[in-house]
N, C-alpha and C positions, 0 to 999 in steps of 0.2 A: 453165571454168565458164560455164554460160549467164545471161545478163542479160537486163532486160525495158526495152524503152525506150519512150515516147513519143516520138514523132516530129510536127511539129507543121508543115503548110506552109499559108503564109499569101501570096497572090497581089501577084506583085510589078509588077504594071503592066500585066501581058499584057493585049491586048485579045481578049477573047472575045467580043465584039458581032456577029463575020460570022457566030460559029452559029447556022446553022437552027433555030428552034423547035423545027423537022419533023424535025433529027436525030436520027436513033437511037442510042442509050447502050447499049452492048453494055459490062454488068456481068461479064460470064463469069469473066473472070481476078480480077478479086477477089473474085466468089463464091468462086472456087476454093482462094485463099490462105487466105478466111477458113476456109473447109471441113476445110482440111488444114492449120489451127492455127498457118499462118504469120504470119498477121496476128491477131491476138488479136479485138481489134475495131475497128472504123473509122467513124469521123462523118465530116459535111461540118456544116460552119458556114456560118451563117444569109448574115454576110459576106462568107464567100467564103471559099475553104481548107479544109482538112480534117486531121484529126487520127488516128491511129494506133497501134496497140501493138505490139508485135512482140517476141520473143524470138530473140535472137542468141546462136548457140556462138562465133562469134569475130569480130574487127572485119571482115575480106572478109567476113562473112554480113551482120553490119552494112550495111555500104557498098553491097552490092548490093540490100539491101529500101531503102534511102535514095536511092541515086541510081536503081535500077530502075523507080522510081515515074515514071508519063509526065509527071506534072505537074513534075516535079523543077525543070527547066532556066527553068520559068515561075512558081517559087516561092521567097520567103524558107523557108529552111527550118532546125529549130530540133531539135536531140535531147537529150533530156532523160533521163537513165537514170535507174530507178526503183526501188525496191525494198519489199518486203512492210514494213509501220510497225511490227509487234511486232517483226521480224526485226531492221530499223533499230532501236528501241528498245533492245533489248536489247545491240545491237552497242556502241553508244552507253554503254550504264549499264556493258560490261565493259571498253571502252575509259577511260571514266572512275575505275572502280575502287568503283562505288557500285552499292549492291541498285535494284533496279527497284523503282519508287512504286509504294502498294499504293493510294492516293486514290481515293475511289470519286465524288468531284466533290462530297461536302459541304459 
């Protein structure tokens, strides 16, 4: 069964100071993930690090959008597996054994 995860890397010390302003930033390959729906969507944070979504059929598909990342080896890095909230919700009210709240927030 495929899963959705967030994936969160946050920079662990690496000095990126000797980069060139004047570097060029060739985005091709994650245009391309995002294109072909392997990456769901991806930010970069203000801080430094960047965040991710991804859908995995099994833990090596996992592993390899995780560790495949170039920034991997130079990042704290955090997965968070995720799931649809009514999905959760309802998981929930049948693991419980109780009707889903019908509250409309009055």
């Amino acid at each position: 069964m495929a899963m959705k995860f967030m994936i969160i890397n946050t920079p662990n010390g690496q000095n990126y100071s000797e980069t060139s302003p004047s570097s060029t930033v060739d985005v091709t390959q994650l245009q391309t993930l995002l294109d072909s729906g392997t990456v769901e969507v991806a930010y970069s944070t203000v801080a430094g690090g960047h965040i991710y979504v991804v859908t995995a059929e099994s833990t090596e598909e996992l592993v390899r959008l995780v560790r495949g990342n170039p920034f991997f080896h130079d990042s704290h890095t955090e997965v968070i597996p995720l799931m649809d909230a009514v999905d959760f919700l309802r998981g929930v009210s049948d693991a419980l054994g109780a009707e889903p709240s019908s509250h409309s927030g009055d």
